[in-house]
N, C-alpha and C positions, 0 to 999 in steps of 0.2 A: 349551194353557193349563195351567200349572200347576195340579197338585191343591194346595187347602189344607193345613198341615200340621195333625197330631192334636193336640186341647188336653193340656196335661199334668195326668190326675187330680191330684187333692189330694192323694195320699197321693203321689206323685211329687214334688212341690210339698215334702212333709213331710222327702220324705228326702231332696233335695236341698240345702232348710234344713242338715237336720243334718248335710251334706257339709261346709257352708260352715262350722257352727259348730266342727267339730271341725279345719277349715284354722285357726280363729284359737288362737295357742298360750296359750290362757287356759285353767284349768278351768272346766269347766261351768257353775259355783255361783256364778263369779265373771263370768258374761255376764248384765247385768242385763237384765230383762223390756224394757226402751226398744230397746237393743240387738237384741235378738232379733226385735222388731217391726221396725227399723227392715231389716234384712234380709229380713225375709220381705217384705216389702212390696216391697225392691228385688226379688227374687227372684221376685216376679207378674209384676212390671212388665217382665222379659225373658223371661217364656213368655207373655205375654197375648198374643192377636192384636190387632191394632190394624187398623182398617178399611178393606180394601183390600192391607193387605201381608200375608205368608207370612213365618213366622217356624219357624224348625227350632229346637227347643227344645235339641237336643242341639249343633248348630252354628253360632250364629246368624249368623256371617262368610258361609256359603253360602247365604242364605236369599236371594229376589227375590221381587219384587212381582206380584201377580198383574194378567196385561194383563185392560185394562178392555174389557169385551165389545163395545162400541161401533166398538172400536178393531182387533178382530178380525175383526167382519165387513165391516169397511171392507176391511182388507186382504184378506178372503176375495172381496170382491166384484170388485176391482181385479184379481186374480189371473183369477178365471172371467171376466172382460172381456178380459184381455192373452191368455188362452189360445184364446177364440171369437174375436178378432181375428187371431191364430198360425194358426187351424184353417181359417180363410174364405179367407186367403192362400194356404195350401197345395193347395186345392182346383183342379183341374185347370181351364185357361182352352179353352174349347171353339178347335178351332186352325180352325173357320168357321160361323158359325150366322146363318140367314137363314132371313127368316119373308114367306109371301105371303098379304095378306089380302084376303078374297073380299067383291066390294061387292054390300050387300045380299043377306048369309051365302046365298046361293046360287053351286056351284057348276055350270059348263054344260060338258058334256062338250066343247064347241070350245075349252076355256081351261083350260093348261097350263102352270103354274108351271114354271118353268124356275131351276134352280141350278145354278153355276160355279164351280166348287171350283179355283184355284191348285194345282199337285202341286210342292215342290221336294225331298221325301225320297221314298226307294222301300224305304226300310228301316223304317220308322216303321211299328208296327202303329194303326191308329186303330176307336174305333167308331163306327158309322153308327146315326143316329137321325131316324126322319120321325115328326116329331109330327104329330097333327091336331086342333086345339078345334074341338067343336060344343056347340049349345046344349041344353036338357035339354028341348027340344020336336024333337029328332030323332027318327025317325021309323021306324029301323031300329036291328037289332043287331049290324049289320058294315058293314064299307067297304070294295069292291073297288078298286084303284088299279093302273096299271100303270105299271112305272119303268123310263123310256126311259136308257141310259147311253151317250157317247160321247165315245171315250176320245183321247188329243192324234192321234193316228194315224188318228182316225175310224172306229174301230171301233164299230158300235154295238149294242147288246142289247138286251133288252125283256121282262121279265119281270110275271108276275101275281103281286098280296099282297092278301090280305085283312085286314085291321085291323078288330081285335073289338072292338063301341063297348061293347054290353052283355052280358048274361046271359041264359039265357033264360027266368030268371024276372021282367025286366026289372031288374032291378039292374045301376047301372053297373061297369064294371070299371076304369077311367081313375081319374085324378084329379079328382075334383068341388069345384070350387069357387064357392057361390052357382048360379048358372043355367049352370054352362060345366062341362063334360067334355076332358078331355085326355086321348087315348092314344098310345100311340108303337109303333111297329115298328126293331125293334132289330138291329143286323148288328152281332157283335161281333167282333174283333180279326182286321180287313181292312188288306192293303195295298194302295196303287196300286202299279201293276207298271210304271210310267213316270212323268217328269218330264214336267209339260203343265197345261193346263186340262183338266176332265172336267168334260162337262157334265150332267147330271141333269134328266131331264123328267118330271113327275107328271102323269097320266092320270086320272080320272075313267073306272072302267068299270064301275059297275051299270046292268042293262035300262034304267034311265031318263036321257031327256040332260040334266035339271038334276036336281038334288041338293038341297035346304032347310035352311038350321038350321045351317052349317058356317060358321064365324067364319075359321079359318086354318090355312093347312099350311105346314110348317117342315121343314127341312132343318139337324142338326148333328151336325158332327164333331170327335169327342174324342180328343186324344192319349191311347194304351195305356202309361202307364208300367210 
């Protein structure tokens, strides 16, 4: 937004009158008092501001109007709209994300979500994400899990992770939203070392064979740009 320009004092006003008076080739005695009025008068009337425009007292050819504020944060709002619509888009598309949800938020150690990841780059670094929501009547402050892998060759691995629900002043560490807790275990910039399906088995392994209060576990993989 343009600044306002500065009003011209009076006494600026005065001597720019008598710029003008001494441009007309009369003598001075001989500009009668109507005259001299009627110039100073024109002479307000091209420094005055007028309501809404910007006037440069010294260049009135360069002067513009000042934009109406209405009309600014229209355009401000339209901008931060086309920039969060630019910024959503850019945002990395998970390259598989798959969620299994437990009926009657109990899980039972005989039941083993299973995920089936497609492989067609081996060059591609990506990261590994297992979420898991529980509710905020769970019961503990960790999650033992063990993650079965077997790769297009039938290779298979097995490995123990624990996911920490809480604190151990009971404060959650996840994401809380309403009555749901979200945490995730995070593998970051892994490749597959072959073209294939790879399949993914989630375990349930605390001392107890059901578990209470756990809504879903999920499975996603994000291209490493």
């Amino acid at each position: 937004i343009q600044r306002p320009a500065h009003k011209v004092s009076p006494i600026g006003i005065k001597y720019q009158i008598r710029t003008i008076e001494n441009q007309i080739h009369v003598p001075q005695k001989e500009v009668s008092k109507k005259r001299i009025r009627s110039l100073r008068l024109r002479q307000e009337r091209k420094v005055k501001l007028s309501k809404g425009d910007q006037i440069n007292a010294e260049n009135p050819a360069t002067s513009r109007k000042v934009q109406n504020p209405r009309k600014v944060n229209s355009k401000l709002i339209l901008i931060l709209t086309i920039g969060l619509v630019v910024f959503s888009s850019c945002e990395t598309k998970p390259y598989y994300d798959k969620t299994y949800s437990f009926k009657g938020k109990t899980w039972n150690q005989r039941l083993k979500p299973e995920f089936v990841v497609p492989v067609e780059q081996t060059n591609q670094y990506f990261d590994f994400i297992i979420a898991i929501r529980t509710t905020t009547d769970y019961k503990f402050n960790n999650l033992w899990i063990y993650l079965n892998t077997t790769t297009p060759n039938n290779k298979k691995g097995r490995d123990p992770f624990q996911i920490r629900v809480a604190n151990n002043d009971g404060t959650w560490r996840g994401t809380k939203t309403g009555t749901v807790v979200e945490n995730q275990l995070l593998f970051k910039r892994r490749k597959f070392p072959e073209k294939g399906n790879y399949k993914f088995t989630i375990e349930q392994a605390i001392t107890e064979k059901t578990v209470g209060e756990i809504l879903d576990i999920g499975l996603r993989v994000i291209p490493v740009k």
